[in-house]
N, CA, C and O atoms as a Tripos MOL2 file, in Angstrom:
@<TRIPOS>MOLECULE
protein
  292   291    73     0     0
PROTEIN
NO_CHARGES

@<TRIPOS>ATOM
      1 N         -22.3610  -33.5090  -28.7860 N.3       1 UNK1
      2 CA        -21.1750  -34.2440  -28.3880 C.3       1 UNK1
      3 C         -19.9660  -33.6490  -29.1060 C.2       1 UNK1
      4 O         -19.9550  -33.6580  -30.3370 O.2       1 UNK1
      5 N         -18.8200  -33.0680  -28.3300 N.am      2 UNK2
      6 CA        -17.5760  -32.5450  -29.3320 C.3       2 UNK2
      7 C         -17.2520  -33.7560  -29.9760 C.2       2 UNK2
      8 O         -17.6130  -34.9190  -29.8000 O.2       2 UNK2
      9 N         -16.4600  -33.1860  -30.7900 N.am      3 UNK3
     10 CA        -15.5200  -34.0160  -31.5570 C.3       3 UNK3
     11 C         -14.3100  -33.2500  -32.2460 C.2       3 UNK3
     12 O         -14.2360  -32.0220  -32.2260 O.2       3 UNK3
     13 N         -13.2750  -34.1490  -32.9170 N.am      4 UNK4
     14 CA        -12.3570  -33.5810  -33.5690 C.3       4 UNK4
     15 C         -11.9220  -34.5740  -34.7590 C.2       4 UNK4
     16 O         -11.9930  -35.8010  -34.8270 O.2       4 UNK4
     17 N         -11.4490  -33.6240  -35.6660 N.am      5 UNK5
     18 CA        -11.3740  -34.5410  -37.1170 C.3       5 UNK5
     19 C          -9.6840  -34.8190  -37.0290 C.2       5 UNK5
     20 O          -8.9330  -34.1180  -36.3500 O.2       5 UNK5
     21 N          -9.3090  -35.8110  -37.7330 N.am      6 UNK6
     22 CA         -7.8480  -36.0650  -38.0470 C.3       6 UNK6
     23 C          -7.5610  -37.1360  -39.0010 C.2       6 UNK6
     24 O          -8.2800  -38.1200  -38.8230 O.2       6 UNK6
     25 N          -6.7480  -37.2320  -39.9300 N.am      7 UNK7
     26 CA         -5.7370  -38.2590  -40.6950 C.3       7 UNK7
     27 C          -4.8890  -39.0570  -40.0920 C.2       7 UNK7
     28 O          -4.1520  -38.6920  -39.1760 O.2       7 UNK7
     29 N          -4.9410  -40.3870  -40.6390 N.am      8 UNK8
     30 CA         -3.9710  -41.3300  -40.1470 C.3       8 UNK8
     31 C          -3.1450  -41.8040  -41.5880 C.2       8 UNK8
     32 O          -3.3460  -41.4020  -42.7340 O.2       8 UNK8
     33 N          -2.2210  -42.7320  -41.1300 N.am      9 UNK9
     34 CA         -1.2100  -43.2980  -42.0560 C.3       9 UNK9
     35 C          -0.3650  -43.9420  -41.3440 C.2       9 UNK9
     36 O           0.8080  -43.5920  -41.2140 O.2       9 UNK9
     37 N          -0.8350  -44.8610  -40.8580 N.am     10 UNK10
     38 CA         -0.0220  -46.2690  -39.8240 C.3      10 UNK10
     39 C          -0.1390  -47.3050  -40.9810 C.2      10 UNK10
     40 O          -1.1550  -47.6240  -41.5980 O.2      10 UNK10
     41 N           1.4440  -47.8650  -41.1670 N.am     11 UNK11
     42 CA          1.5400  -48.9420  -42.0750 C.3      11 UNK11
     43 C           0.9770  -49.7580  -41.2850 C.2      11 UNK11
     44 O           0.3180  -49.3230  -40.3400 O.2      11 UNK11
     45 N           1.1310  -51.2120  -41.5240 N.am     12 UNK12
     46 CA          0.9010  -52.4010  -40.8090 C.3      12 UNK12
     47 C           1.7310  -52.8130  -40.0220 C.2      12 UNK12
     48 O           1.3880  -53.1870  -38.9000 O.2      12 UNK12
     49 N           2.7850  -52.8320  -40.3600 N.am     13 UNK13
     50 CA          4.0700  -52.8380  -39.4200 C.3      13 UNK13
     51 C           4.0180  -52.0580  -38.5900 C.2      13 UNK13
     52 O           4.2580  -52.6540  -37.5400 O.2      13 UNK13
     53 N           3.8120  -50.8510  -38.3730 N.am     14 UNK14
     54 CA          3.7490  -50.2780  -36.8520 C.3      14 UNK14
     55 C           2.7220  -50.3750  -36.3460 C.2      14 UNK14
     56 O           2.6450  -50.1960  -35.1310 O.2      14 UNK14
     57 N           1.5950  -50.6880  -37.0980 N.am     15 UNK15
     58 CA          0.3340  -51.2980  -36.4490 C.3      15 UNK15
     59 C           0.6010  -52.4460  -35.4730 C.2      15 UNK15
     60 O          -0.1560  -52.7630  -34.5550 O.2      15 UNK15
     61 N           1.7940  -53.0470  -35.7840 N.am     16 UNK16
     62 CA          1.7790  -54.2810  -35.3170 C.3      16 UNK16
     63 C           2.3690  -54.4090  -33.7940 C.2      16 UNK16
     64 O           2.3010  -55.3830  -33.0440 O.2      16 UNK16
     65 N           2.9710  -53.1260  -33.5650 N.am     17 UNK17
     66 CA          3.1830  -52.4910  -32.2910 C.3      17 UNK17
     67 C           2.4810  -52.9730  -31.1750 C.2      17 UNK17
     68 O           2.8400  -53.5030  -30.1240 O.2      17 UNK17
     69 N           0.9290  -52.5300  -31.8580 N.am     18 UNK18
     70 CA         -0.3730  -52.9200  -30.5250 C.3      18 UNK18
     71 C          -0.5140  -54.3530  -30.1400 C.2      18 UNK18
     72 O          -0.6920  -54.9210  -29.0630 O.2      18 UNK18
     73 N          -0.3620  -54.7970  -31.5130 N.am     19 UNK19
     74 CA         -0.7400  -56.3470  -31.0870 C.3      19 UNK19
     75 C           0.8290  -56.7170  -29.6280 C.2      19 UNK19
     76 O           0.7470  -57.0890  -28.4570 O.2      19 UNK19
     77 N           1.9100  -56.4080  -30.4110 N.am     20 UNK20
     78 CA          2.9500  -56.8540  -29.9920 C.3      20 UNK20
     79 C           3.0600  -56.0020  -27.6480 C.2      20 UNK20
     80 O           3.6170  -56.2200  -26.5720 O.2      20 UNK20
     81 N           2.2510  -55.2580  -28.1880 N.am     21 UNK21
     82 CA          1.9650  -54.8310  -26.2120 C.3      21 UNK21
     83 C           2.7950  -53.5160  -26.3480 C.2      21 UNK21
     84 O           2.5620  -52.8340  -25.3500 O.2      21 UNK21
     85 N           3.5870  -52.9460  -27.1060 N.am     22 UNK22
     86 CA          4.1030  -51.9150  -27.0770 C.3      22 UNK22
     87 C           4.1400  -50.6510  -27.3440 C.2      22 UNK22
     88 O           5.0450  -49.8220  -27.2560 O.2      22 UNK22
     89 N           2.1490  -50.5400  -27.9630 N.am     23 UNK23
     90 CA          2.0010  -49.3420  -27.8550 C.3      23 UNK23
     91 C           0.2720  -49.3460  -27.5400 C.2      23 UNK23
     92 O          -0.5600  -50.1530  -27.9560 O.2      23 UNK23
     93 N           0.1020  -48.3380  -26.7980 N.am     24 UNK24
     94 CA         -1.1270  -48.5950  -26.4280 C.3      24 UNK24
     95 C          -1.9730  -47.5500  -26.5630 C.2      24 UNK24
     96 O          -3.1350  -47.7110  -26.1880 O.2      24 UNK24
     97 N          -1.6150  -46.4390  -27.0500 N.am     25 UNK25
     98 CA         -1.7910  -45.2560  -27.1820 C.3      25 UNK25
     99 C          -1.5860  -44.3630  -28.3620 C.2      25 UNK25
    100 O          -0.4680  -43.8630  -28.4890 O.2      25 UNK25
    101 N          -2.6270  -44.0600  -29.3520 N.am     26 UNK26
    102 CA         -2.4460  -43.1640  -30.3850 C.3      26 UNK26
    103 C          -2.6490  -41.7000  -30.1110 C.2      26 UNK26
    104 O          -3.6230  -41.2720  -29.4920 O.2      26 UNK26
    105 N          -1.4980  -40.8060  -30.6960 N.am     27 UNK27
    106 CA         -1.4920  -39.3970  -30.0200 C.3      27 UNK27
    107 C          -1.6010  -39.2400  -31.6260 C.2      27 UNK27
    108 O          -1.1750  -40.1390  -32.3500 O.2      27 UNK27
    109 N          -2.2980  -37.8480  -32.2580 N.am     28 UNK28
    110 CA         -2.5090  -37.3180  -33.5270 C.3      28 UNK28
    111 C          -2.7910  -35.7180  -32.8440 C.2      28 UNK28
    112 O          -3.1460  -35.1540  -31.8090 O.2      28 UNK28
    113 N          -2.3550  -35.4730  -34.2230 N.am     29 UNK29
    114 CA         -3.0180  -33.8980  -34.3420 C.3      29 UNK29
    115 C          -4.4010  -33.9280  -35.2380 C.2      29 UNK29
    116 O          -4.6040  -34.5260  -36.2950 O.2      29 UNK29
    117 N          -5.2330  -33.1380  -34.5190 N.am     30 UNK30
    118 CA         -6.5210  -32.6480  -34.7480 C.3      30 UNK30
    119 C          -6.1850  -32.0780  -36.3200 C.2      30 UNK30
    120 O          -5.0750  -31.8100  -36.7790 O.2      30 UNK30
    121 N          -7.7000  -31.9680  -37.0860 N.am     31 UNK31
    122 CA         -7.2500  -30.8210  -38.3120 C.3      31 UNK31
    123 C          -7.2330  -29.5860  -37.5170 C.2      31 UNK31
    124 O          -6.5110  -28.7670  -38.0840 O.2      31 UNK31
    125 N          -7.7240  -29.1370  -36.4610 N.am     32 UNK32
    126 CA         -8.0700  -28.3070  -35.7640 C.3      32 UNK32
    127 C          -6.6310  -27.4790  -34.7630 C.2      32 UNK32
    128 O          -6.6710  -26.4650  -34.0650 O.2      32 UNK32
    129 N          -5.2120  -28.6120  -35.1430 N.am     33 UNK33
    130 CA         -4.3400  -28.3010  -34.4020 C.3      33 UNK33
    131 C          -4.0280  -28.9180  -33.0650 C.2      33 UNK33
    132 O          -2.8820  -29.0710  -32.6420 O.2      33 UNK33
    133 N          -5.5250  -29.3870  -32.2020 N.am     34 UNK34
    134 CA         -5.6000  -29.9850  -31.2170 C.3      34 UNK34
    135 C          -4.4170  -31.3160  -31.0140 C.2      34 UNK34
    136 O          -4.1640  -32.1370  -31.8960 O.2      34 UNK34
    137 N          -4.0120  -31.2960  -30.1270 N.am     35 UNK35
    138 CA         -3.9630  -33.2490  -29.7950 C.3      35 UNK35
    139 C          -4.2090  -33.7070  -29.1840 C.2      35 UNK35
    140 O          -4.3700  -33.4740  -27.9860 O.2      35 UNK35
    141 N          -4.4030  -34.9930  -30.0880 N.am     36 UNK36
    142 CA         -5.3650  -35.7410  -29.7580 C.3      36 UNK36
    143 C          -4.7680  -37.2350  -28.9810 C.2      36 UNK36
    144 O          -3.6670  -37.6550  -29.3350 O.2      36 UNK36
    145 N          -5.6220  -38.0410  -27.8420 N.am     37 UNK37
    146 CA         -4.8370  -39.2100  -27.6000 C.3      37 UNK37
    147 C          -6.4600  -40.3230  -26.9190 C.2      37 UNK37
    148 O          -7.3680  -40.1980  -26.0980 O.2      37 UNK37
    149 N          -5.9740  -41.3150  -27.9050 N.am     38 UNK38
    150 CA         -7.1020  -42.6810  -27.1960 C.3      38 UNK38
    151 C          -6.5190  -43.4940  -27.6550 C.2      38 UNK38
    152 O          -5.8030  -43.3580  -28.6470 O.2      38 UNK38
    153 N          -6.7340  -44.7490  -26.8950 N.am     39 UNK39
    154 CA         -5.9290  -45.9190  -26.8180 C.3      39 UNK39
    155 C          -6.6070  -46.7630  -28.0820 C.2      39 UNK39
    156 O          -7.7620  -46.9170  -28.4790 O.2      39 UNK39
    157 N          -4.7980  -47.4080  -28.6760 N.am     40 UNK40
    158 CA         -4.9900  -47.8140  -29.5800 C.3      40 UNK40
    159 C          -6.0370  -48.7150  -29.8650 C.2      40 UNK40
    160 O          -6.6520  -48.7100  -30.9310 O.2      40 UNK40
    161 N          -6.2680  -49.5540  -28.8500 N.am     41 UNK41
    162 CA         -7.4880  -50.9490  -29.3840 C.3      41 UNK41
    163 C          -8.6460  -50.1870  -30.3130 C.2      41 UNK41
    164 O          -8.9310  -50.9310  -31.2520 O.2      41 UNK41
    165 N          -9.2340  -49.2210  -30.3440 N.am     42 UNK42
    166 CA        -10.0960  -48.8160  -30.9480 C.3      42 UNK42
    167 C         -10.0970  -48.5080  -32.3600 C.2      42 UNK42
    168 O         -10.9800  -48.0960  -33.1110 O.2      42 UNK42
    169 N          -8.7120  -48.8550  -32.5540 N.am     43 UNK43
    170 CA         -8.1470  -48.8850  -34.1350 C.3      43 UNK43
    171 C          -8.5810  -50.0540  -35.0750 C.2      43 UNK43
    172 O          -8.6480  -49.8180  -36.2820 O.2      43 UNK43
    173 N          -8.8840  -51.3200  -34.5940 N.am     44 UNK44
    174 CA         -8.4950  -52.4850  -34.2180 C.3      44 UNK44
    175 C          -9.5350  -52.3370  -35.7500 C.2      44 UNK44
    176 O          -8.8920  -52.2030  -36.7920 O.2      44 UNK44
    177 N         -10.5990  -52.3550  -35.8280 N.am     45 UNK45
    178 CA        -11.9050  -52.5180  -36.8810 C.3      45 UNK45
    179 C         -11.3280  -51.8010  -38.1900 C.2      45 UNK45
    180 O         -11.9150  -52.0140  -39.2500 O.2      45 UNK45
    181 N         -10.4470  -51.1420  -38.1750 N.am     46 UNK46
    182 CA         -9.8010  -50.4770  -39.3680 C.3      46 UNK46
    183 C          -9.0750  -50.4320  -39.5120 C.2      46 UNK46
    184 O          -8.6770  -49.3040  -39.8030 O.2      46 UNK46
    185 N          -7.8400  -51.7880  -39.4820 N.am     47 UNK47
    186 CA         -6.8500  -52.0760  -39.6030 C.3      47 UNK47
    187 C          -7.0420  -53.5330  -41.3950 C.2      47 UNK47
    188 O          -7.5300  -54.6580  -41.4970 O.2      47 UNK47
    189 N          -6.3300  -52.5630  -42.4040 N.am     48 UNK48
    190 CA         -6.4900  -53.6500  -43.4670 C.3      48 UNK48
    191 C          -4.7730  -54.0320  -43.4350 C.2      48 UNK48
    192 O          -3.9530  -53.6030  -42.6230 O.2      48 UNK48
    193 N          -4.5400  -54.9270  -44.5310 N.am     49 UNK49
    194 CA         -3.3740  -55.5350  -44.8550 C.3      49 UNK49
    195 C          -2.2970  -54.4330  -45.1720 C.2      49 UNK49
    196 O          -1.0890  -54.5200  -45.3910 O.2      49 UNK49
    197 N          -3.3310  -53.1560  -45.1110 N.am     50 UNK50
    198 CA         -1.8820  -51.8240  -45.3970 C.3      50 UNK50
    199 C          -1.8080  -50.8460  -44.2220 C.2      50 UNK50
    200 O          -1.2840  -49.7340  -44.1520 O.2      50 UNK50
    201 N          -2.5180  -51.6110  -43.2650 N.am     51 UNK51
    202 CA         -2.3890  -50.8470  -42.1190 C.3      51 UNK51
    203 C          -3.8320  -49.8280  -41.5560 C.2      51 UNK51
    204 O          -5.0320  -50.0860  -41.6400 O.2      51 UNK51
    205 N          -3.2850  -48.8880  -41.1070 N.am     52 UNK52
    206 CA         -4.6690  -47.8600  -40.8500 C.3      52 UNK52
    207 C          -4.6580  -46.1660  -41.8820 C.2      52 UNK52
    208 O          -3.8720  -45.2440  -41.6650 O.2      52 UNK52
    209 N          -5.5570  -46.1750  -42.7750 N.am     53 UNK53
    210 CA         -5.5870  -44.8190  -43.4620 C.3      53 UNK53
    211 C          -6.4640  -44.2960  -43.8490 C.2      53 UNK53
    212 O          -7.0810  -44.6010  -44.8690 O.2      53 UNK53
    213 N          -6.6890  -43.4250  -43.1310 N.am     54 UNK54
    214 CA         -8.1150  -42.3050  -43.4500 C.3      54 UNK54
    215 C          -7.7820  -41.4000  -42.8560 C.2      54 UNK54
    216 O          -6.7470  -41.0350  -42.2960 O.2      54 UNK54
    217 N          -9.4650  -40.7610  -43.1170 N.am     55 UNK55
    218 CA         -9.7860  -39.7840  -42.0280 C.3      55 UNK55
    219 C         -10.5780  -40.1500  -41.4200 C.2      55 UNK55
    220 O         -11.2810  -41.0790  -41.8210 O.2      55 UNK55
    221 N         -10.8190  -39.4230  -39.9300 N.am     56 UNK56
    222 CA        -11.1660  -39.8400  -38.9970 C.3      56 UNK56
    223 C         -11.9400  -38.7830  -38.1630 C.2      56 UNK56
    224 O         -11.7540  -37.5660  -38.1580 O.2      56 UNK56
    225 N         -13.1420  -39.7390  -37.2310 N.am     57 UNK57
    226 CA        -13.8930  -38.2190  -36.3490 C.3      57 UNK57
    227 C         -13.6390  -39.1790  -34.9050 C.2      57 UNK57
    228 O         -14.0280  -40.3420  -34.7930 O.2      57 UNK57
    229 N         -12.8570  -38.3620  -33.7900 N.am     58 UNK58
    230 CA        -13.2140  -38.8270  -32.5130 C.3      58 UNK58
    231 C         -14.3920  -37.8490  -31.5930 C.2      58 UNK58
    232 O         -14.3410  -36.6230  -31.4940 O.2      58 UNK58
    233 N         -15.3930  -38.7150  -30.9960 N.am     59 UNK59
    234 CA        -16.1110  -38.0540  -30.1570 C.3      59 UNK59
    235 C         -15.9850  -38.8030  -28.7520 C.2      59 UNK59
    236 O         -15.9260  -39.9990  -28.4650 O.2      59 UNK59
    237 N         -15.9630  -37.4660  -27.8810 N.am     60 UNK60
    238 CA        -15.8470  -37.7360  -26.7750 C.3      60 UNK60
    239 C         -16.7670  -36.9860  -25.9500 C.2      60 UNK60
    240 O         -17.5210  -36.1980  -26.5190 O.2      60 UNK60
    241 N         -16.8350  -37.1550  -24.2840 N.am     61 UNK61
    242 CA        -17.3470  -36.5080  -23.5450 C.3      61 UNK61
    243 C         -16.7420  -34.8440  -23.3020 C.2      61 UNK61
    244 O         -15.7500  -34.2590  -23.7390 O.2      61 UNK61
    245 N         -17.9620  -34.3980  -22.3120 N.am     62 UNK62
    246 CA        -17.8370  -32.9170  -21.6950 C.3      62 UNK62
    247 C         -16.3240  -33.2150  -20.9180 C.2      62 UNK62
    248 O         -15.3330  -32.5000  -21.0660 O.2      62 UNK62
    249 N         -16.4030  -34.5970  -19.9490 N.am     63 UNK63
    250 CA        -14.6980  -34.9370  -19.2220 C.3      63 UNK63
    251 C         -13.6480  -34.9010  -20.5390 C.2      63 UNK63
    252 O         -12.5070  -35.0640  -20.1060 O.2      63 UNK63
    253 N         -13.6520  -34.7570  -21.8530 N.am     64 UNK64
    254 CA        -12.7250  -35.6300  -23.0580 C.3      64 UNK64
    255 C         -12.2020  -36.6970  -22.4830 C.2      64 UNK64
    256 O         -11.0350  -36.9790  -22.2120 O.2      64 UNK64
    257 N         -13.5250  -37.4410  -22.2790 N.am     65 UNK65
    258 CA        -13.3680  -39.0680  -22.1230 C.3      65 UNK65
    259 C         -14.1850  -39.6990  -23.5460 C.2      65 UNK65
    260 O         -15.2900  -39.4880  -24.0480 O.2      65 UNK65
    261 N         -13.1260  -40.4950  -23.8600 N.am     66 UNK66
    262 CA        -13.3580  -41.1280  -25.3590 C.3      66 UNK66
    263 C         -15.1370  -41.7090  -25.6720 C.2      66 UNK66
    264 O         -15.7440  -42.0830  -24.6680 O.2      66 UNK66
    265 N         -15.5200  -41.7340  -26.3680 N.am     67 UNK67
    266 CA        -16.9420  -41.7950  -26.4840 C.3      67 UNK67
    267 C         -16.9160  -42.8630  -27.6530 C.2      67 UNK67
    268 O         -17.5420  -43.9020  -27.4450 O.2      67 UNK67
    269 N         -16.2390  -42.7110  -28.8980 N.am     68 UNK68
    270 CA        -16.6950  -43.4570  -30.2370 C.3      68 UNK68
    271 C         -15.9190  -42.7160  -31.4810 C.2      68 UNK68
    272 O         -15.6300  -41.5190  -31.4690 O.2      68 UNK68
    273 N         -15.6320  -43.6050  -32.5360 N.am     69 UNK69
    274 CA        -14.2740  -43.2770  -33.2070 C.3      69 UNK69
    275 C         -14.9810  -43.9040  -34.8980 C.2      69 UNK69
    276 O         -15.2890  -45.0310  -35.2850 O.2      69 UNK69
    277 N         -15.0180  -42.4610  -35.5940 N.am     70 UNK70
    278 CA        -15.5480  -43.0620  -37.3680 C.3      70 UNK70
    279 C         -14.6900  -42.7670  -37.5580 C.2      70 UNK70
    280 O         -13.9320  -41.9310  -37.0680 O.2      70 UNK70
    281 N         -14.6220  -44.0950  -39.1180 N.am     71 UNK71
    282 CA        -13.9250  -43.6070  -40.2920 C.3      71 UNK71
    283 C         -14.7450  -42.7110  -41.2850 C.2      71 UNK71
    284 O         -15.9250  -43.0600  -41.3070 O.2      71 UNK71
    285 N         -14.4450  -41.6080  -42.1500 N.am     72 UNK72
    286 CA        -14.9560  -40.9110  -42.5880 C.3      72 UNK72
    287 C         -14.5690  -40.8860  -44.4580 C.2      72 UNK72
    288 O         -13.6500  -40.4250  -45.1350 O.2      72 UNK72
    289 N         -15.7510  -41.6000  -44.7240 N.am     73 UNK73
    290 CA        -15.5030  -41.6930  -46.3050 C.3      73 UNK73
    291 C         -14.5510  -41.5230  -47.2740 C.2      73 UNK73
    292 O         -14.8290  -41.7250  -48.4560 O.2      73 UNK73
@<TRIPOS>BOND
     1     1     2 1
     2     2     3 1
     3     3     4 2
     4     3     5 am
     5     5     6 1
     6     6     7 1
     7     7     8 2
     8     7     9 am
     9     9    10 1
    10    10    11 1
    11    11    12 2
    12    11    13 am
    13    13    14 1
    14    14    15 1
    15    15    16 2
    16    15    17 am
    17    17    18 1
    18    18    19 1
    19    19    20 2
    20    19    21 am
    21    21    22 1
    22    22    23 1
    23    23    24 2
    24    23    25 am
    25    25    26 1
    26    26    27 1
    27    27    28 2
    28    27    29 am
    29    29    30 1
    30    30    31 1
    31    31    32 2
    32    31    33 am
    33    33    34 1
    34    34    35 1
    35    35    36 2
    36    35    37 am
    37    37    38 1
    38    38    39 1
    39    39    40 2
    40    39    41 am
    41    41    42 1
    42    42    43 1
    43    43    44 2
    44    43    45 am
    45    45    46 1
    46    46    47 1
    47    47    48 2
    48    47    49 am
    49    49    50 1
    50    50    51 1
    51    51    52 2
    52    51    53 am
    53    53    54 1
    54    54    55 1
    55    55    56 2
    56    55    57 am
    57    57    58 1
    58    58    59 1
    59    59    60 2
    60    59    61 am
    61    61    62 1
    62    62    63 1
    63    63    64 2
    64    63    65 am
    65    65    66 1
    66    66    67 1
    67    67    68 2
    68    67    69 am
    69    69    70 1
    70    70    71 1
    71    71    72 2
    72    71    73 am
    73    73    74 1
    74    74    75 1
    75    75    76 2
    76    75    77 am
    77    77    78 1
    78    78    79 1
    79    79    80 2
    80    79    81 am
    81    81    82 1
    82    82    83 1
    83    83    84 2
    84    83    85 am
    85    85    86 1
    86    86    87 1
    87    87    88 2
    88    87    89 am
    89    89    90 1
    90    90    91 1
    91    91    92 2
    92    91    93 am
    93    93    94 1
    94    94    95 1
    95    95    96 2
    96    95    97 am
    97    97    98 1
    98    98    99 1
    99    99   100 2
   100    99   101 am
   101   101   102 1
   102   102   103 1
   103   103   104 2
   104   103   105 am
   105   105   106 1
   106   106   107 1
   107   107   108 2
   108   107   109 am
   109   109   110 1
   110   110   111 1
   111   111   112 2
   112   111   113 am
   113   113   114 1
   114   114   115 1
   115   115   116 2
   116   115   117 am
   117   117   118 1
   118   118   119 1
   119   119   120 2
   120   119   121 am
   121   121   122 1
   122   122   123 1
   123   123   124 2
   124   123   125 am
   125   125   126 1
   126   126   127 1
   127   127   128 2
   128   127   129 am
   129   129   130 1
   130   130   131 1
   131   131   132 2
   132   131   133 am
   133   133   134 1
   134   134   135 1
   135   135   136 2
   136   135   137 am
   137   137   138 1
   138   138   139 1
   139   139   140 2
   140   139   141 am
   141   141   142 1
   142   142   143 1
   143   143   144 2
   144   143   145 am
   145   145   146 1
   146   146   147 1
   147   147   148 2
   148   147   149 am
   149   149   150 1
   150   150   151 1
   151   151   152 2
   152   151   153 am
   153   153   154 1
   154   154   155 1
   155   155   156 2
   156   155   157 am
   157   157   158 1
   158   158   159 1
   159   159   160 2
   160   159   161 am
   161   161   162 1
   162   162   163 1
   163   163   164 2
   164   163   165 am
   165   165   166 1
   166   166   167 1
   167   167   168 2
   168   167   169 am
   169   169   170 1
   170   170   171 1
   171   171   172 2
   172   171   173 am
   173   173   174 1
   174   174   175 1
   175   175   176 2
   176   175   177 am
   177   177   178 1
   178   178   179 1
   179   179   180 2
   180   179   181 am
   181   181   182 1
   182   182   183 1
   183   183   184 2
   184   183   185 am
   185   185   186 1
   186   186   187 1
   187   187   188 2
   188   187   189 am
   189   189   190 1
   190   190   191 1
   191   191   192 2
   192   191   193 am
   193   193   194 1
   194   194   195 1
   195   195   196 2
   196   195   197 am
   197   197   198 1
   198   198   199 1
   199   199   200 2
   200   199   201 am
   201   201   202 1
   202   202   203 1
   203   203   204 2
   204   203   205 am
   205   205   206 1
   206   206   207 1
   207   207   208 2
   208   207   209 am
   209   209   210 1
   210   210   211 1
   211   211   212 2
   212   211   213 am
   213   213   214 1
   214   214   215 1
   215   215   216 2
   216   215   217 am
   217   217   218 1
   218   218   219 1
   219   219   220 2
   220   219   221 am
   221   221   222 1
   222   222   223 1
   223   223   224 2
   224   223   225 am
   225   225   226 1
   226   226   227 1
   227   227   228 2
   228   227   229 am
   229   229   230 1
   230   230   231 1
   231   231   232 2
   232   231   233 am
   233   233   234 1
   234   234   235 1
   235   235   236 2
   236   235   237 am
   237   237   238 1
   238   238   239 1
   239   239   240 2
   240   239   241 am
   241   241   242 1
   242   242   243 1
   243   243   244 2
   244   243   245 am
   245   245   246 1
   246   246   247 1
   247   247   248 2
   248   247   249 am
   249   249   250 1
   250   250   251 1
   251   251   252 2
   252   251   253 am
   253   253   254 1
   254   254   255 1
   255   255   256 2
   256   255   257 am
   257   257   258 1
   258   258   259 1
   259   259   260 2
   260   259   261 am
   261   261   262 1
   262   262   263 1
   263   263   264 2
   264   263   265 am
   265   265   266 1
   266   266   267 1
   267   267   268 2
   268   267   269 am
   269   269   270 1
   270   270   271 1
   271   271   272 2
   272   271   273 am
   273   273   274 1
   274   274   275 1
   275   275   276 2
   276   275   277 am
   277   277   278 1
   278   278   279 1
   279   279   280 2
   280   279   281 am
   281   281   282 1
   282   282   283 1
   283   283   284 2
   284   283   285 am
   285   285   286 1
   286   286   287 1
   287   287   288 2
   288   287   289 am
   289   289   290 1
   290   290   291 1
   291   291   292 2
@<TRIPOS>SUBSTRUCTURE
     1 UNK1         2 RESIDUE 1 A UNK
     2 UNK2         6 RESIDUE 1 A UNK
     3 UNK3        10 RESIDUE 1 A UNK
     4 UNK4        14 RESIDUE 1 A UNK
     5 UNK5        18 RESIDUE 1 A UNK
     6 UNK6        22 RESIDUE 1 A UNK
     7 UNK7        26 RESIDUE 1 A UNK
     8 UNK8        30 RESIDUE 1 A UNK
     9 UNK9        34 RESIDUE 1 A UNK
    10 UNK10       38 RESIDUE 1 A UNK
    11 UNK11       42 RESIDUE 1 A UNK
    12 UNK12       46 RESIDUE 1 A UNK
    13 UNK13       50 RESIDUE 1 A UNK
    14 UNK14       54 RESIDUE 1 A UNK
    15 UNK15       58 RESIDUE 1 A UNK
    16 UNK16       62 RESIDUE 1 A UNK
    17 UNK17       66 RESIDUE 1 A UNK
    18 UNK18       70 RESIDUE 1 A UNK
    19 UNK19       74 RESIDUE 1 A UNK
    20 UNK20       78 RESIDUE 1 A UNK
    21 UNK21       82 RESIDUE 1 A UNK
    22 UNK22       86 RESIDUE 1 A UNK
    23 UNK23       90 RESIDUE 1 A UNK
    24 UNK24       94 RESIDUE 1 A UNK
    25 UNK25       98 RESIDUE 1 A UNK
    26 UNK26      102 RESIDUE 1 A UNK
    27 UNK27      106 RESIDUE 1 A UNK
    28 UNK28      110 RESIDUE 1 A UNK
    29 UNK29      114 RESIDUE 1 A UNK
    30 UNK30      118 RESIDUE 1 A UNK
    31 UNK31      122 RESIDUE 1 A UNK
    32 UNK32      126 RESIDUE 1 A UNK
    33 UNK33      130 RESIDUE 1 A UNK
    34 UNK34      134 RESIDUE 1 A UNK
    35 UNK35      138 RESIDUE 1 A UNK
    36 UNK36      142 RESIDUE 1 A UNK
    37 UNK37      146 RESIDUE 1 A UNK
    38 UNK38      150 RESIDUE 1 A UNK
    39 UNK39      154 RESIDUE 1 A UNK
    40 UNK40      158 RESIDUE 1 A UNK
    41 UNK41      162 RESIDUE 1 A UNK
    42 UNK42      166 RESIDUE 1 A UNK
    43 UNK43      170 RESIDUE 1 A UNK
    44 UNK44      174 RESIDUE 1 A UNK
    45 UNK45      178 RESIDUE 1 A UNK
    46 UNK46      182 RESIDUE 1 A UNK
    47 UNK47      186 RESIDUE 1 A UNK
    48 UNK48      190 RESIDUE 1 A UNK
    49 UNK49      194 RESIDUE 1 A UNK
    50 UNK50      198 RESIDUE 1 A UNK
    51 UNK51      202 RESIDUE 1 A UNK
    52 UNK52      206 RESIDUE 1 A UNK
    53 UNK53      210 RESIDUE 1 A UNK
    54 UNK54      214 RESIDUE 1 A UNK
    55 UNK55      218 RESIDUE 1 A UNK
    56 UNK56      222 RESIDUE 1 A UNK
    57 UNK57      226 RESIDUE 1 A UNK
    58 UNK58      230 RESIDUE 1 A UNK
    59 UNK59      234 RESIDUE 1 A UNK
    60 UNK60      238 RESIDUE 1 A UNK
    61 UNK61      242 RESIDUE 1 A UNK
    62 UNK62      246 RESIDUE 1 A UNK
    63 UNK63      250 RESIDUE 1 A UNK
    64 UNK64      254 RESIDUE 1 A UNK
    65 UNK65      258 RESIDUE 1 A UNK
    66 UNK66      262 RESIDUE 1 A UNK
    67 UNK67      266 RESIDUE 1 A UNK
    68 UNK68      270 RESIDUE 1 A UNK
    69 UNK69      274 RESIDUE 1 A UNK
    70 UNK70      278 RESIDUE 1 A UNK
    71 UNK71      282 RESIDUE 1 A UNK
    72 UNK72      286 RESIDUE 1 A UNK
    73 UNK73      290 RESIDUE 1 A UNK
């Protein structure tokens, strides 16, 4: 299954975007350079009181249709 690695750093406040309907969509750069885009709800499980921050692995399909989204230690 591909995948691609990337960093986040969404305070809470712009986290709060999604809830609020106005963003629905996280675009990142890959470590790989790639970019990257899946809709925000999938953020939702790793959202603390400071927002969203790690690193991260998205896997997707052969289509790069979203598949499943870790946080990475």
């Amino acid at each position: 299954m591909p995948n691609s690695l990337f960093y986040l750093n969404i305070s809470a406040q712009e986290y709060l975007r999604v809830y609020q309907g106005s963003a629905r969509q996280v675009v990142v750069r890959g470590t790989d350079g790639t970019t990257l885009s899946f809709p925000a709800q999938h953020l939702r499980r790793f959202v603390s009181h400071d927002g969203v921050q790690g690193r991260f692995m998205l896997n997707y399909d052969a289509e790069h249709k979203f598949v499943s989204l870790q946080k990475l230690g």
